[in-house]
N, C-alpha and C positions, 0 to 999 in steps of 0.2 A: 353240863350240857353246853355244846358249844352253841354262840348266838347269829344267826343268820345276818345280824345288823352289823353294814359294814359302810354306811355313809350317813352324815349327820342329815340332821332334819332340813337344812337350806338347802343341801346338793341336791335332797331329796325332791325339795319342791321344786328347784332348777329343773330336776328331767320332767316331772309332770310338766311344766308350762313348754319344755323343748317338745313334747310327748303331745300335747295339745295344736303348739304353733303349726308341728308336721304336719298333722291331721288336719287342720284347716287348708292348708299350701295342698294337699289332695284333693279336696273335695275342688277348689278352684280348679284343681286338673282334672274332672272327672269327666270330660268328656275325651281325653284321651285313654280314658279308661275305660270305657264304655269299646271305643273302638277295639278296643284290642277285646274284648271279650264277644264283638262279633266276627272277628276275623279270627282264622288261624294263623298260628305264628307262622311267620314266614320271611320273608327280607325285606318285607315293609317296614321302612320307617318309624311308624307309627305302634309297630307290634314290640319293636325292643323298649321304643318310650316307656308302653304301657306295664310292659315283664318290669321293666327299673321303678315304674310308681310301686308296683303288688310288692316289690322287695323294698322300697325305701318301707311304703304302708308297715308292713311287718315289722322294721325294724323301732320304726315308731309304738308300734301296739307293746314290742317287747321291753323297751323303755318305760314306757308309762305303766306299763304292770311291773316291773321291779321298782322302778318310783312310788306306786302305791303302798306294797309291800314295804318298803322303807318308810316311807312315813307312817304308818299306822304301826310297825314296831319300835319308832324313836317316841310315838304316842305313848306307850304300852310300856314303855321305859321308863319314859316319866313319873309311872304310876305306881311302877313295884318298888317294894323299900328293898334295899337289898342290908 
């Protein structure tokens, strides 16, 4: 069975805290976020800002879920004899 774990447990915690720091740097931005969810997109300034936070957001959320998954499989490693 091939093993889904393909970065050590360090790299692993490295994206969590990169996956965390993101998420805090949003919420700081969230009133640009806010604007854009009452506006429609349009050529406002403010409307591309907020599309670029929802895509950085995501790409944070995707990180720290393949970060978790890695760490709790180098967990899980540790533990089976082989």
């Amino acid at each position: 069975m091939p093993s889904l774990l393909f970065c050590g447990p360090k790299m692993a915690a490295c994206g969590m805290v990169i996956s965390i720091w993101g998420v805090i740097m949003l919420v700081r931005k969230q009133d640009v976020l806010i604007c854009c969810l009452q506006h429609s997109p349009s050529s406002d300034p403010h409307s591309q800002v907020g599309i670029n936070c929802f895509s950085a957001a995501a790409v944070y959320v995707a990180v720290g879920a393949v970060s978790l998954c890695q760490v709790r499989l180098n967990k899980r490693q540790e533990y089976m004899v082989t």
